[in-house]
C-alpha positions in Angstrom: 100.0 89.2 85.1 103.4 90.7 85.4 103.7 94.5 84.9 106.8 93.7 82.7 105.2 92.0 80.4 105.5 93.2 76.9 102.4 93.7 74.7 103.2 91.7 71.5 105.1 94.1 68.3 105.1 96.9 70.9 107.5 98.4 73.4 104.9 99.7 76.1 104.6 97.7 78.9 101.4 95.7 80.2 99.3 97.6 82.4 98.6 96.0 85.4 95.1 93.3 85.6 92.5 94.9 87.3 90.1 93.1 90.2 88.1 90.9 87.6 90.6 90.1 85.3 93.9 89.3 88.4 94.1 85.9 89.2 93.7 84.6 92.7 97.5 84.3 93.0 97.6 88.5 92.3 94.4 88.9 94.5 96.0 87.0 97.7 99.7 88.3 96.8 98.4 92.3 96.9 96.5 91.2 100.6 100.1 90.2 101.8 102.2 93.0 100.8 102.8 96.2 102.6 102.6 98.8 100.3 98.8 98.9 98.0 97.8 97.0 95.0 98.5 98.0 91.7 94.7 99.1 91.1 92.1 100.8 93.0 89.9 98.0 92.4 92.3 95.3 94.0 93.1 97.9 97.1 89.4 97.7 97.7 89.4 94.0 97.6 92.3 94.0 99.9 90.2 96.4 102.4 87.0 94.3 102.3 89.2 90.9 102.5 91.0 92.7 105.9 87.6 94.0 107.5 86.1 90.4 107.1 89.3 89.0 108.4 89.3 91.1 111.7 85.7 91.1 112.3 86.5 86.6 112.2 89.5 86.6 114.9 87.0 89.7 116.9 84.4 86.6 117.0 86.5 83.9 117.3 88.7 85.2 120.1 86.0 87.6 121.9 88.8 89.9 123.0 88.1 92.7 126.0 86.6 96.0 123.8 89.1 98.1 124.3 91.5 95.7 122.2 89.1 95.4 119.7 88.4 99.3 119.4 92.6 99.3 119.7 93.2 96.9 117.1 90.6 98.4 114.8 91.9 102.0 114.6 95.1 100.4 114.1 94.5 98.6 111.1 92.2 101.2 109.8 94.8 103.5 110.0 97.2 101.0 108.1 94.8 100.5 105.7 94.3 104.2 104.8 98.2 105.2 104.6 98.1 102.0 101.9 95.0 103.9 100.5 96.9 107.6 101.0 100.2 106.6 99.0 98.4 103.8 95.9 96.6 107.7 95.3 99.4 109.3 95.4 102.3 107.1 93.8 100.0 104.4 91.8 96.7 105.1 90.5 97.7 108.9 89.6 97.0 108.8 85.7 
């Protein structure tokens, strides 16, 4: 779903499609941009999705710990300034 979208007979946009009703083309598109989801709900779909994703390449690859622990505050503090501004600039209702 498109936030443009028009409701029928009315001038107020769409609100965005939470986690159970966004289709798997929203789900994957809100894991691949920079900036967070449109809803809470898909942000925390996009956070468990990234966790599982690191903790498969940390198996896979069996990198030295201290490139793991690295890597992992990295993205844990990417994931919380995504978290920081969707609270700040999105979800505030």
């Amino acid at each position: 779903m498109n936030s443009t979208a028009q409701h029928p007979g009315t001038d107020h946009p769409r609100p965005e499609a939470g986690f159970r009703d966004a289709s798997f083309h929203d789900l994957f598109m809100d894991c691949c941009r920079f900036g967070p989801a449109p809803t809470r709900s898909r942000e925390l779909f996009v956070l468990a999705v990234t966790a599982l994703l690191l903790a498969l390449i940390f198996a896979i690859a069996q990198p030295a710990m201290g490139f793991v622990i690295a890597a992992s505050v990295i993205v844990a503090a990417y994931m919380g300034v995504r978290w920081i501004i969707g609270i700040r600039t999105r979800w505030a209702a």
